[in-house]
Steps between C-alpha positions, in 0.01 A plus 500: 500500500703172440197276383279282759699476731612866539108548491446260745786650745354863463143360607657296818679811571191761461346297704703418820524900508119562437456276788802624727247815500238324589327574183432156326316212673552165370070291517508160470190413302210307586257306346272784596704765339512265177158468473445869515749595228342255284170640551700863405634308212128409385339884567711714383713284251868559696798210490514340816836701616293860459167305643749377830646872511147621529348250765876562748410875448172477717737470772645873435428831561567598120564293199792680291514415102586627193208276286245694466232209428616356838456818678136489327425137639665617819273795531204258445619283772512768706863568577631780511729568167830748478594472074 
């Protein structure tokens, strides 16, 4: 893949297409989104990244993952989960 920066090229280029489609949405945080994914880092035990993901989510129709413990928490938060 060429090392960091061929990584780092790929991911700038995935995402000016995802959001050519209108299919990503860049959310600056705030203090009050911080605050919740640390409480979501102190329930269910997430790193902050997965406890952010989670709190953005509530702003979605669906939450889409692969990890099947954050689909769990999802469910419990009570988002809608696709896995």
């Amino acid at each position: 893949m060429g090392g960091p920066k061929g990584v780092f090229e790929k991911f700038v280029g995935e995402t000016r297409f995802l959001m050519r489609l209108n299919q990503l949405e860049i959310v600056l945080l705030s203090f009050r989104i911080l605050i919740e994914a640390v409480n979501c880092v102190f329930n269910y035990g997430v790193c902050v990244a997965d406890a952010i993901q989670l709190v953005l989510a509530k702003r979605f129709s669906v939450f889409l993952t692969f990890d099947r413990k954050l689909s769990r928490i999802a469910k419990e938060e009570g988002l809608r989960t696709i896995i």
